[in-house]
C-alpha positions in Angstrom: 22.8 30.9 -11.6 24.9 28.5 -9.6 23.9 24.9 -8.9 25.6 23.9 -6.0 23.9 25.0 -3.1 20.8 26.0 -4.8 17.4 24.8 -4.1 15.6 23.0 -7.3 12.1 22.0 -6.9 11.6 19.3 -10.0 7.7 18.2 -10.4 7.7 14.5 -11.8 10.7 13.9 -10.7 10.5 10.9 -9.9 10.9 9.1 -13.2 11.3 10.1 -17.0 12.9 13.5 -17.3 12.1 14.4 -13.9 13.9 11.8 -12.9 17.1 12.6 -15.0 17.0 16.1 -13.9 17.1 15.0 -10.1 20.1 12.9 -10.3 21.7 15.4 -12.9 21.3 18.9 -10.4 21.9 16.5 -7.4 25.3 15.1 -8.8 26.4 19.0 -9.0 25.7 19.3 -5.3 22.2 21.2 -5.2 19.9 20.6 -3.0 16.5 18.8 -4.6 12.9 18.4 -4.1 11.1 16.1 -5.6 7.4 16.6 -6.3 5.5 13.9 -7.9 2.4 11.2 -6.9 4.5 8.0 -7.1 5.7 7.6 -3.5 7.5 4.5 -4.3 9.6 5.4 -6.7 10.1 8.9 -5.1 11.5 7.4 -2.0 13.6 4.8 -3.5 15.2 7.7 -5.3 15.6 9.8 -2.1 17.1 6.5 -0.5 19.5 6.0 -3.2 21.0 10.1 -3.6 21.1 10.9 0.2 19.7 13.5 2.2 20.3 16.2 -0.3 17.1 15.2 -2.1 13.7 15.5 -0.6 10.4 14.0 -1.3 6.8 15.9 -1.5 3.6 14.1 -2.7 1.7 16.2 -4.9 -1.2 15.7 -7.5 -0.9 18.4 -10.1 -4.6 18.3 -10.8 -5.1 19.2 -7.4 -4.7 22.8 -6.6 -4.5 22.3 -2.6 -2.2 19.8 -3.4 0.3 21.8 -5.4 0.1 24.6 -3.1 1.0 22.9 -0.1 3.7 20.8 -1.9 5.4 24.1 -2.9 5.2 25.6 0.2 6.9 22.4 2.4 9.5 22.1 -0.7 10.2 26.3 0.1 10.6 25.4 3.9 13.1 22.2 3.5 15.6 24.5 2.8 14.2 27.8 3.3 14.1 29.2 0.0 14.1 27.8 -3.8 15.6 29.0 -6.4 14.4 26.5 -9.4 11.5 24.9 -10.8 11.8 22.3 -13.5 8.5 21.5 -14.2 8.4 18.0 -15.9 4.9 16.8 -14.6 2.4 15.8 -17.1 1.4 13.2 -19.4 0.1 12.1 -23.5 -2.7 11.1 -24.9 -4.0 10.1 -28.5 -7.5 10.8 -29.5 -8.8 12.3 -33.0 -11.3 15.2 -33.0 -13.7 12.5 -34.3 -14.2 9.0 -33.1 -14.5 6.2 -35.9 -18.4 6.5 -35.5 -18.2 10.2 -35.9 -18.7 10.8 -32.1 -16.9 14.0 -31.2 -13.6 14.4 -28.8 -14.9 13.8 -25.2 -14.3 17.0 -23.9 -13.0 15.3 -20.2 -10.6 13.9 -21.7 -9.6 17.6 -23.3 -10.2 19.3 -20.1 -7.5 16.4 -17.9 -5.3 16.8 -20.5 -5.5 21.2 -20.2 -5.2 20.8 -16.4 -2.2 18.6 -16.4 0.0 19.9 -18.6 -0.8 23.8 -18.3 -2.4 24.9 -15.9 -1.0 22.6 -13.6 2.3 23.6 -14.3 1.4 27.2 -14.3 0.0 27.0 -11.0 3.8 25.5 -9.6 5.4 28.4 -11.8 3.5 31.1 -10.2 4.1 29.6 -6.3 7.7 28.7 -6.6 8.2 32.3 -8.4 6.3 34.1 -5.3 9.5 32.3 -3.2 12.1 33.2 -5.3 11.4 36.7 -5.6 12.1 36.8 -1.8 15.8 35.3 -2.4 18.7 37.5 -2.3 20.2 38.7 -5.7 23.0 37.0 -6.9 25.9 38.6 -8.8 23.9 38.9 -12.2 21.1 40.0 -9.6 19.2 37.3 -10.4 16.6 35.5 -7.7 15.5 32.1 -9.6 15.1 30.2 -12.5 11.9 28.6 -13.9 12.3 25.7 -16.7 9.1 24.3 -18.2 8.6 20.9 -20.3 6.2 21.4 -23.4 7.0 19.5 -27.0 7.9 19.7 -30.5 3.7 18.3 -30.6 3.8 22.8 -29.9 4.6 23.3 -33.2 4.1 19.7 -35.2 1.8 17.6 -33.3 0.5 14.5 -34.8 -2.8 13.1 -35.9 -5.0 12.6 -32.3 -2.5 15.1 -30.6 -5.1 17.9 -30.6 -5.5 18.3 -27.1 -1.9 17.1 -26.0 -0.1 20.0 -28.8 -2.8 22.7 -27.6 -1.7 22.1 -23.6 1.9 21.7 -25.2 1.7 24.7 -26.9 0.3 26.5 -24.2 2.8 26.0 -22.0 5.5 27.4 -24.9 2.9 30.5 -24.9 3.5 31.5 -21.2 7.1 31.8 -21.5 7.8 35.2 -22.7 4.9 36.9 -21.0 5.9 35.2 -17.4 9.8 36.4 -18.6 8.3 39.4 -18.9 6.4 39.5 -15.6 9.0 38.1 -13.2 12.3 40.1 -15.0 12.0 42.7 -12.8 12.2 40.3 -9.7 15.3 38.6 -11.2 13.5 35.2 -12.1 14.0 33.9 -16.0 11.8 30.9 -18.0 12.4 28.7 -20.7 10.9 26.1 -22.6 12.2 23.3 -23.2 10.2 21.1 -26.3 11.7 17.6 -26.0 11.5 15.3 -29.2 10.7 11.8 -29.0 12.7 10.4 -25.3 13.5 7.2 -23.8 10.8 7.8 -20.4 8.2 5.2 -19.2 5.7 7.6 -21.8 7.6 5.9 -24.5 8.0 2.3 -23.6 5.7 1.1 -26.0 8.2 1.8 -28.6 10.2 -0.8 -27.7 8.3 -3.9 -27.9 7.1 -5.5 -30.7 3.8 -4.1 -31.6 5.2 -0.7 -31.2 8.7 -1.4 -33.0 7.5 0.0 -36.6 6.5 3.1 -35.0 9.5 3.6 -33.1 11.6 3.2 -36.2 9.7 5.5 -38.0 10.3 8.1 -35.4 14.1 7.3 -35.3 14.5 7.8 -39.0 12.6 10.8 -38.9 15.5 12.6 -36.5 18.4 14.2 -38.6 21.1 13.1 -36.1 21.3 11.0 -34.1 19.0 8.5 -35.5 19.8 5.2 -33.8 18.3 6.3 -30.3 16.0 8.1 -28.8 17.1 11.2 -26.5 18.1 10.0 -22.9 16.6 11.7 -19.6 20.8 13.0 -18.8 20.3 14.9 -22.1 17.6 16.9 -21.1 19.1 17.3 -18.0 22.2 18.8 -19.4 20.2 21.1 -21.5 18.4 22.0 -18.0 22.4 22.6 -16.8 22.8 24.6 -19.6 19.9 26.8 -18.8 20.1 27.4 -15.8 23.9 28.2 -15.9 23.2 30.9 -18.7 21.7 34.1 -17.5 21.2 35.3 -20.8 19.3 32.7 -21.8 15.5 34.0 -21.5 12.2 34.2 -22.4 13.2 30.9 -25.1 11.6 27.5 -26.0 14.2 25.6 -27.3 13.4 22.3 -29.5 15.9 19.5 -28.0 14.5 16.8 -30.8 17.6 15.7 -32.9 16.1 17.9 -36.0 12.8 16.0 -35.6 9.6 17.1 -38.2 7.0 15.0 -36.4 5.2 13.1 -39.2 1.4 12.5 -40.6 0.4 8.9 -39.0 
């Protein structure tokens, strides 16, 4: 699929990856939509790139909300023909409490509704607009890119409810490849190592410092930074560039093993 000209909808895009991913697909001359919950920094971003990026407010726990942030992203431009979905969010807490109180099953359910089922729910509305697009020369229609983790396959110790949503969302890939081939839309997983986003802050200050060490040893290569938010967007480039590239999730990590704590 071509980027220029095309219409990306990117969900947290308005810091982190999401963020990276809007100013990556914008630089190439797509057109970009924006949906996330922090106005401020949304429209500061919009200011900044020019009117080829648009802003939608959306809470992804919100069902009402994502569908009528899809639908005003579809009628910016009249179609779309991406979705990054970068939306979502961590949290540490171990099955059992120090008292031996279970794992408050809220907290499990926020997590769940965040990071998979909110990010199916975008999935399945921006794939009922692409499969309206006209084919392109590989007769393809759209493109759909989801954010899960290497916490998929090694999540650490209070990661049970962050890895299962995680995993989850590695889970839907080929079934929804399956579902939307014959409509010309691919997905892909992307499970991002340990990044440089506002999620990972904490590693740089001083209580956090022996832990973020840790984790940069732990990478194969490169092992004096973290990954960078124009990283993932290149792989995001990459994907959507490569029409035979489908039905994948695709560690981006440095050759990270996430370790026991």
């Amino acid at each position: 699929m071509l980027i220029p000209g095309g219409v990306f909808v990117v969900t947290g895009g308005a810091s982190g990856l999401g963020e990276g991913t809007v100013r990556a697909l914008a630089a190439k001359g797509a057109n970009v939509v924006i949906l996330d919950r922090d106005v401020d920094k949304a429209q500061a971003i919009v200011a900044e790139l020019g009117p080829t990026v648009f802003f939608v407010e959306m809470d992804a726990l919100e069902e009402d909300s994502i569908a009528e942030a899809v639908k005003a992203a579809g009628e910016k431009w009249g179609k779309i023909n991406g979705c990054i979905c970068c939306a979502g969010t961590g949290m540490g807490m171990s099955v059992l409490k120090r008292n031996g109180e279970p794992h408050d099953m809220d907290t499990f359910e926020f997590i769940i509704r965040l990071n998979l089922m909110g990010v199916f729910s975008v999935n399945a509305k921006c794939a009922s607009w692409m499969a309206k697009n006209e084919p392109d020369v590989e007769n393809e229609r759209g493109i759909i890119i989801n954010v899960a983790s290497v916490a998929a396959q090694d999540g650490q110790n209070g990661q049970a409810a962050y890895s299962a949503s995680k995993a989850g969302v590695v889970g839907m890939a080929l079934p929804m490849a399956r579902d939307l081939g014959r409509h010309g839309i691919r997905v892909n997983t992307i499970m991002p190592g340990v990044f440089s986003t506002p999620l990972t802050a904490g590693f740089n200050t001083k209580q956090g410092a022996r832990v973020g060490d840790s984790l940069r040893k732990s990478q194969i290569f490169p092992q004096h930074r973290f990954g960078l938010p124009s990283d993932f967007a290149q792989a995001c480039e990459f994907i959507i560039e490569s029409p035979m590239m489908n039905a994948e999730s695709i560690r981006l990590d440095a050759g990270i093993r996430m370790p026991k704590l």
